[in-house]
C-alpha positions in Angstrom: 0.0 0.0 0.0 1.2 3.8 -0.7 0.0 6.9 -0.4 0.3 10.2 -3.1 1.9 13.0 -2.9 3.4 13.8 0.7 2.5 16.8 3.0 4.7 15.7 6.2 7.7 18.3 4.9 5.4 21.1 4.9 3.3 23.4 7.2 0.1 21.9 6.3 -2.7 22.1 8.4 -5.4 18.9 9.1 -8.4 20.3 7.0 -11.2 17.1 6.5 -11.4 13.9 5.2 -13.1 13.7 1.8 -14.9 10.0 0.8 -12.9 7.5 2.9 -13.8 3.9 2.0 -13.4 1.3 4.0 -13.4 -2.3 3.9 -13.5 -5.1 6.2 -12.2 -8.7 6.5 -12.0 -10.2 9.8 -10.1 -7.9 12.5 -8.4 -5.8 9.3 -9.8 -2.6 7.8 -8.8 -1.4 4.4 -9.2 2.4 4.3 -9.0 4.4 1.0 -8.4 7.9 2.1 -8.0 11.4 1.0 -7.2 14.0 2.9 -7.5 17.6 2.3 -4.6 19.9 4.1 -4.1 23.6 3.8 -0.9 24.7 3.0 -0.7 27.5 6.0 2.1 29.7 4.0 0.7 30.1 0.5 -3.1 29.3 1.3 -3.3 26.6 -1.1 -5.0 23.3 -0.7 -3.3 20.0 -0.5 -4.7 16.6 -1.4 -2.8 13.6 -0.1 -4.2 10.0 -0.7 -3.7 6.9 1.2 -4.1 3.5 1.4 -4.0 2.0 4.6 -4.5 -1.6 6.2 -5.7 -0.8 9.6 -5.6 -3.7 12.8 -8.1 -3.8 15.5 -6.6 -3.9 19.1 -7.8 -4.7 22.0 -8.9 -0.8 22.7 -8.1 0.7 19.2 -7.3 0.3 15.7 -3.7 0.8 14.7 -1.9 1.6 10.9 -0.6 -2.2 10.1 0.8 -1.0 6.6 0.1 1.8 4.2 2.7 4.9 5.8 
């Protein structure tokens, strides 16, 4: 799993989530995601996709694979 394009260099700030999908198979979540930052010095959005694999815990669910 991968993700496009990649905000964590920059000063982008958290804006929304726009259409995750999810999909589940036992105690494993696939999680299509894209994110929507704000790029806080020019004022310009940012959209980032992922793809995740997500693990359920015992009290959470944890990134398995997809960073």
């Amino acid at each position: 799993m991968a993700h496009v394009g990649n905000p964590l260099n920059k000063n982008y700030k958290f804006v929304e989530l726009i259409n995750p999908i999810f999909k589940k198979s036992d105690r494993k979540l696939e999680a299509n995601i894209t994110v929507k930052y704000l790029d806080t010095v020019t004022n310009m959005t940012q959209l980032s996709q992922y793809q995740l694999i997500l693990k359920k815990t015992a009290d959470n669910w944890m990134i398995e694979s997809g960073i």
